[in-house]
N, C-alpha and C positions, 0 to 999 in steps of 0.2 A: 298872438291871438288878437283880432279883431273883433270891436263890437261898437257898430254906429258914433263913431269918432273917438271908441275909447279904445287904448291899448294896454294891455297885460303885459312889462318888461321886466324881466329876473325879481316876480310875486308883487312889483310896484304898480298899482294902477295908475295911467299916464293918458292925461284929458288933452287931446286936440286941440289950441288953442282957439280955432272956426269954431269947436263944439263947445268950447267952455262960453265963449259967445256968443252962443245960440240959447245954450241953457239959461243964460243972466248969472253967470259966476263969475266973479271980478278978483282980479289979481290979488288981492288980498284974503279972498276968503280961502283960494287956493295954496295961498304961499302959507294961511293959519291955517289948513288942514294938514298939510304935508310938516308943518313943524310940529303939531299934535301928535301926526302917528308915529315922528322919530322918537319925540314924549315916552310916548306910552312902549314903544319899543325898547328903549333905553328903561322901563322902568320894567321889566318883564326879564332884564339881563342881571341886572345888579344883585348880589346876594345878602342876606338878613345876616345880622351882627353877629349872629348864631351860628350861623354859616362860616362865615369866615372864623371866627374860634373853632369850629370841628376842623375844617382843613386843616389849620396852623397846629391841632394835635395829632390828628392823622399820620402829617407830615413827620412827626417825632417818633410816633408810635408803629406806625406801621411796617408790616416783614416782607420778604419774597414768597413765602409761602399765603399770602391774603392777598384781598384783592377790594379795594373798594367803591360798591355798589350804587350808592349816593348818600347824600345828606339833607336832608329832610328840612324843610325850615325853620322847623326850633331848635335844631341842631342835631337830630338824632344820626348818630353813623352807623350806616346799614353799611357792612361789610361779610364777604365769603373769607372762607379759611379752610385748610385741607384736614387739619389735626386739634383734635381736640387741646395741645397744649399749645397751638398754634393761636387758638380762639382764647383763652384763659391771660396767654403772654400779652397781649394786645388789651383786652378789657383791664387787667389789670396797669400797664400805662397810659392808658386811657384815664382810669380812677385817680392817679396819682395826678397825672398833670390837674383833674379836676379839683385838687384840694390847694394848688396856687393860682387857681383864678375862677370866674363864676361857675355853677356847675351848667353842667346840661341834660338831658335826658339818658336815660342809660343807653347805650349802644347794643346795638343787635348783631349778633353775628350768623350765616348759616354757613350748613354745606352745602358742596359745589354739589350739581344736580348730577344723579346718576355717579356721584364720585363713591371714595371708603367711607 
């Protein structure tokens, strides 16, 4: 997509360099705005402390029969499960790993939609 010396490449907007000359944009302001947006992109990826401890329990605790849905920034693990002792077996090591290291929020578990 075009628009008056600007172009739109795989969601990056990409200034002409005639147009960036025209505008009065000087190599610098442009090479500091495009390290800002990698900035702030890069800061929009990274996960909270919390986060990474819910994975790294997940990881230990989790079945074939659950399925996990995300994890919340203070750490909460939203997960599905098919059976009722499917959702019990999981919060309960979940509970346990939380008693050798910080705790977190309690975890939530649902049914699959339209499931038993």
């Amino acid at each position: 997509m075009r628009l008056i010396g600007l172009e739109v490449v795989l969601g990056f907007l990409v200034i002409n360099p005639k147009t960036a000359k025209a505008l009065g944009l000087t190599k610098a302001v442009l090479v500091g705005s495009c390290g800002f947006g990698l900035f702030l992109g890069a800061c929009a990826i990274a996960n909270t402390p919390q986060q990474d401890l819910a994975y790294a329990r997940w990881a230990k605790c989790n079945s074939t029969s659950s399925t996990l849905e995300r994890v919340d920034l203070d750490g909460r693990i939203m997960f599905r499960y098919t059976t009722a002792g499917d959702r019990q077996e999981i919060v309960q090591c979940l509970a346990e790993a939380a008693r050798a290291g910080p705790p977190l929020p309690e975890p939530v578990g649902f049914r699959p939609v339209g499931g038993p």
